[in-house]
C-alpha positions as CSV (number, residue, x, y, z in Angstrom):
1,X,-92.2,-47.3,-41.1
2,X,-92.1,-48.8,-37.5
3,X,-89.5,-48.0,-34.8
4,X,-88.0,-51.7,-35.3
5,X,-87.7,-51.2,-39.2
6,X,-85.8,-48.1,-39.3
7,X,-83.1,-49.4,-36.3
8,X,-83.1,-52.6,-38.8
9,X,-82.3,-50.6,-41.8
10,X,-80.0,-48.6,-40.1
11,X,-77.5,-51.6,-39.1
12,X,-78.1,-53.1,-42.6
13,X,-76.5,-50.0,-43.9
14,X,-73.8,-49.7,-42.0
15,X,-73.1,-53.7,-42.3
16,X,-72.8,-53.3,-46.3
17,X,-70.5,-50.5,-45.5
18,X,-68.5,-52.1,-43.3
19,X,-68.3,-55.0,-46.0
20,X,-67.7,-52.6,-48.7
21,X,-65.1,-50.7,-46.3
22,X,-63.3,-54.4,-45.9
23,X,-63.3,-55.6,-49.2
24,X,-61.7,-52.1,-50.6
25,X,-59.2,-52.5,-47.7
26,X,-57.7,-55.6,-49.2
27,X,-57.7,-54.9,-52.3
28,X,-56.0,-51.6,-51.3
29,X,-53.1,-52.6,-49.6
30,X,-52.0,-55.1,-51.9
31,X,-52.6,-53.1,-54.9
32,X,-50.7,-50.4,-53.2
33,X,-47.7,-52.7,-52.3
34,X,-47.8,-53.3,-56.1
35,X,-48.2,-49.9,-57.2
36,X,-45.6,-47.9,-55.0
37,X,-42.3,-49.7,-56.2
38,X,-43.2,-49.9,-59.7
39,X,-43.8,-45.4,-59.5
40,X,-40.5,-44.8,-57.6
41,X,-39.1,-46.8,-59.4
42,X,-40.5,-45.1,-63.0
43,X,-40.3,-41.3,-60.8
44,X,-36.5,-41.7,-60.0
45,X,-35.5,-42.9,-63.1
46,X,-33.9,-46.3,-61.6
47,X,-32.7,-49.0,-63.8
48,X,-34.7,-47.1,-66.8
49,X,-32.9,-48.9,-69.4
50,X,-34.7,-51.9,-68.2
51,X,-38.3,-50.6,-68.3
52,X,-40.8,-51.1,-68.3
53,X,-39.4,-54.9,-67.1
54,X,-37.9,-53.1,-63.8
55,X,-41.3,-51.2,-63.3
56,X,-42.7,-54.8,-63.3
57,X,-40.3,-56.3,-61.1
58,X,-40.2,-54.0,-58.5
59,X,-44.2,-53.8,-58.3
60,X,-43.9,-57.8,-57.9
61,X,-41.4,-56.9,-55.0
62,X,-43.0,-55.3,-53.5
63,X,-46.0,-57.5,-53.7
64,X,-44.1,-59.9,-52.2
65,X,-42.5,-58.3,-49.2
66,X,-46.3,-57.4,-48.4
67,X,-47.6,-61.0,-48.5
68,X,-44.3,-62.0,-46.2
69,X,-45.7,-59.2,-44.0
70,X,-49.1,-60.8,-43.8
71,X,-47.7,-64.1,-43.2
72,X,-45.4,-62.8,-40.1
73,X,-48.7,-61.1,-38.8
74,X,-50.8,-64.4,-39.1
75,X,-48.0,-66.6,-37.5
76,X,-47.7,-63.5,-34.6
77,X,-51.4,-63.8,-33.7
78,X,-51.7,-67.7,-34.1
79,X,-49.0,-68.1,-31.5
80,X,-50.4,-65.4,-29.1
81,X,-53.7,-67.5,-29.6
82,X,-52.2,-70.5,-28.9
83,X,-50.2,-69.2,-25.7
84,X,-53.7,-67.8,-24.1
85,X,-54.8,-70.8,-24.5
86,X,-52.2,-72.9,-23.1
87,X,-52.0,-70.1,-19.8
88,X,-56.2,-70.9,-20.0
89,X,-55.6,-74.7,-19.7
90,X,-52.3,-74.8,-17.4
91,X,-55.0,-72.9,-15.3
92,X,-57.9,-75.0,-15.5
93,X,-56.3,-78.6,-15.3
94,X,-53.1,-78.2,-13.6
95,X,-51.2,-78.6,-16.4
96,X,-52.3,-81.9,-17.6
97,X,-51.6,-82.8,-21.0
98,X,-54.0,-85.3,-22.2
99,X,-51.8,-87.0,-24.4
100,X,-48.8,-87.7,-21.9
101,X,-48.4,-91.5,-20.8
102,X,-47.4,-91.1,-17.3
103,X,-48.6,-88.8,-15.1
104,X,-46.9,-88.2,-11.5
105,X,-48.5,-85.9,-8.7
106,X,-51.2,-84.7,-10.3
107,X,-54.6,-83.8,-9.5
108,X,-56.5,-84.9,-13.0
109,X,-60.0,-83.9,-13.4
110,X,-61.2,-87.2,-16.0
111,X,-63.7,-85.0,-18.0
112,X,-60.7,-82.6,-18.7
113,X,-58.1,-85.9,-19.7
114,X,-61.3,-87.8,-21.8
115,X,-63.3,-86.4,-24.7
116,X,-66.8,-87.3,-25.1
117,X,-67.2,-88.9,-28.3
118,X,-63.8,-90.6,-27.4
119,X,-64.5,-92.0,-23.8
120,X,-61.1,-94.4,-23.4
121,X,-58.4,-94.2,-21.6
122,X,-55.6,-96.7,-22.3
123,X,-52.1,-97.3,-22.0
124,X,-51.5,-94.6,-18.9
125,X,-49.8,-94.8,-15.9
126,X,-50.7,-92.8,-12.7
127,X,-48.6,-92.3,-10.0
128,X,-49.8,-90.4,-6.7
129,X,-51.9,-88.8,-8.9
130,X,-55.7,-87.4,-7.6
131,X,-58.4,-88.8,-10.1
132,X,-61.4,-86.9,-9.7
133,X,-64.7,-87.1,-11.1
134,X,-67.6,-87.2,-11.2
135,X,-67.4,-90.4,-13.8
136,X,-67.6,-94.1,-13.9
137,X,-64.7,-96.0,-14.5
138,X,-65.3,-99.1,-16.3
139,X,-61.8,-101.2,-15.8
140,X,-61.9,-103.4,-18.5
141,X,-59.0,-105.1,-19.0
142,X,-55.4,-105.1,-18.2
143,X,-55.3,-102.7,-15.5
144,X,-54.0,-102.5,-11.8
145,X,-54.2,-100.7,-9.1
146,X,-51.5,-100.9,-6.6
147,X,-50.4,-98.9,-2.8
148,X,-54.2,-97.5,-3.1
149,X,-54.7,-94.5,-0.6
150,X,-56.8,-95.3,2.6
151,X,-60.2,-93.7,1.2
152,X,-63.3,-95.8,0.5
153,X,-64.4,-96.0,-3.4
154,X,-67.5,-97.1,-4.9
155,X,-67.4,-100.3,-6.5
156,X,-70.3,-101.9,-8.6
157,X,-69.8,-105.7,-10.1
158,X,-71.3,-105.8,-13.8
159,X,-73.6,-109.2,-14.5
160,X,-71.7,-108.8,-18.2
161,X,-75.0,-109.4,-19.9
162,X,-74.9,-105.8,-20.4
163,X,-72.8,-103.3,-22.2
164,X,-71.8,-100.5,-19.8
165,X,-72.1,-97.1,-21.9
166,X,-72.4,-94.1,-19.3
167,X,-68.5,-93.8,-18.3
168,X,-64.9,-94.4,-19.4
169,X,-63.5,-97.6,-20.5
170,X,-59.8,-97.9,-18.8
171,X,-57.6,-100.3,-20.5
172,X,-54.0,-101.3,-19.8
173,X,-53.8,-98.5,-17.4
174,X,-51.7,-99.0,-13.9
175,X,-52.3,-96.7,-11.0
176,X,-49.6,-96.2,-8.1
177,X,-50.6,-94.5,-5.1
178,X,-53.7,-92.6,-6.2
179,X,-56.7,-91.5,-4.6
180,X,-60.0,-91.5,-6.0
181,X,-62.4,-88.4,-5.6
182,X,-66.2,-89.1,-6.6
183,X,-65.6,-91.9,-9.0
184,X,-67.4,-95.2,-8.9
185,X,-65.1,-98.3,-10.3
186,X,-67.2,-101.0,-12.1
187,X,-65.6,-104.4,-12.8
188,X,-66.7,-107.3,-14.6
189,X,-68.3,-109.9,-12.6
190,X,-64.8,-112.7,-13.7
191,X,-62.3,-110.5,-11.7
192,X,-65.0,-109.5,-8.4
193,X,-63.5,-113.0,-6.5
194,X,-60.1,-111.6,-6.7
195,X,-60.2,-107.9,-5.2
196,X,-63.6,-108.7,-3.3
197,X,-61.9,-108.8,-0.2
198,X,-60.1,-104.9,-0.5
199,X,-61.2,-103.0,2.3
200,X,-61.3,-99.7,0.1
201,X,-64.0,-101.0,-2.0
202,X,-67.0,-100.2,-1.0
203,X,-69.5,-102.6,-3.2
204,X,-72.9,-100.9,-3.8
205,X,-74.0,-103.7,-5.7
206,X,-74.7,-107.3,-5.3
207,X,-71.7,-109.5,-5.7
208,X,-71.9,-112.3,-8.1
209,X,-72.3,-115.5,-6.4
210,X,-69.6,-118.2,-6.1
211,X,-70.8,-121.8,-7.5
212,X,-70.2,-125.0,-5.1
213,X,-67.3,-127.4,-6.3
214,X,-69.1,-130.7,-6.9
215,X,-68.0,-133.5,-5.3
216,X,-66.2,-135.6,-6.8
217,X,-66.4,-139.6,-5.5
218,X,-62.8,-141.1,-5.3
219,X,-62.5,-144.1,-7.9
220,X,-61.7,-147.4,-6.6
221,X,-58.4,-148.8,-6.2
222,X,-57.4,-152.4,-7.4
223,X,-54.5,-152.7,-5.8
224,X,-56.0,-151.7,-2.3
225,X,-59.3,-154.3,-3.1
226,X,-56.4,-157.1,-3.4
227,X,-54.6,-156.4,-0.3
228,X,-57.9,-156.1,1.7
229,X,-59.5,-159.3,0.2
230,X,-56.0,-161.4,2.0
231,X,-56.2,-159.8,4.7
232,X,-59.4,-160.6,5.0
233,X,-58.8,-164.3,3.5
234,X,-55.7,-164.3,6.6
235,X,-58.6,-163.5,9.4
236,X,-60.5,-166.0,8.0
237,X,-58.0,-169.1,8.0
């Protein structure tokens, strides 16, 4: 038998036993919760007109205070769970709950506010908040972006031929007084003529052209035709 074999059976071994050792364990304390009232009950002699009913009902008693027990324990270490991970996140995002509508001085990291298979953001409002990336922000519809703070942001104009999949999709979101940190904004190519001229875009894409107004030929007046033909008739005589 090899080297590897023997440390393989070894851990084995001490696996079942460890299984072994925690399946006895529960069944012993709640056997044992079960079994203690219903013997002091039956050694002291307690309510011995009633047995072998009180033995029963004590046995069930004590059952039950056990179980509460377990349930108090459970609820203890779910909340001390929960509150390491709340002191984790309060930590790592600044305390920024994903599920607030309005969000005022706050430095938001987007990956940490969006979840992957869920990449929308709608029906926010940020207000001298930080928004920091790295992401794309696709504003889609509804949103606005007012009192921006004097840094340049990447801007690209969509052809909307295309459907934009690598980023976040904002909608009806307003932001008031933020600043932008490695984010790129991407607009549809409708709404590029009206925020075109916003100094703090900085377009790293073509723009979409305007199309020339046709011209269109003034129709002739009657009325004007009539009074030029007298006068003319007047020059005439």
């Amino acid at each position: 038998m090899t080297l590897l074999k023997k440390i393989d059976n070894f851990f084995s071994g001490i696996e079942w036993k460890l299984s072994l050792g925690t399946l006895v364990w529960g069944l012993l304390f709640p056997t044992g919760s079960f079994l203690l009232p219903a013997w002091g009950v039956w050694a002291g002699g307690v309510l011995e007109s009633y047995s072998p009913l009180s033995w029963i009902v004590f046995g069930f008693g004590g059952l039950l205070l056990y179980s509460i027990s377990v349930a108090l324990i459970g609820v203890g270490r779910q909340r001390s769970v929960r509150s390491r991970y709340d002191a984790n996140f309060m930590r790592d995002t600044g305390g920024v709950d994903p599920m607030a509508k309005v969000f005022e001085n706050k430095r938001i990291n987007l990956n940490d506010l969006v979840l992957p298979s869920n990449p929308i953001i709608d029906g926010k409002t940020f207000v001298d908040c930080e928004i920091v990336g790295p992401a794309n922000l696709y504003l889609e519809a509804a949103n606005g972006i007012n009192d921006h703070r004097d840094n340049a942001v990447d801007a690209v104009a969509l052809s909307g031929e295309r459907v934009f999949y690598n980023g976040f999709l904002v909608r009806n979101c307003q932001f008031r007084g933020c600043r932008f940190h490695r984010v790129t904004l991407f607009f549809h190519p409708s709404e590029v003529s009206e925020i075109r001229h916003l100094r703090w875009l900085n377009w790293i894409s073509p723009l979409p052209t305007q199309p020339n107004l046709p011209m269109i030929e003034a129709s002739p007046n009657p009325a004007l035709s009539d009074l030029k033909d007298r006068q003319d008739a007047d020059k005439t005589a």
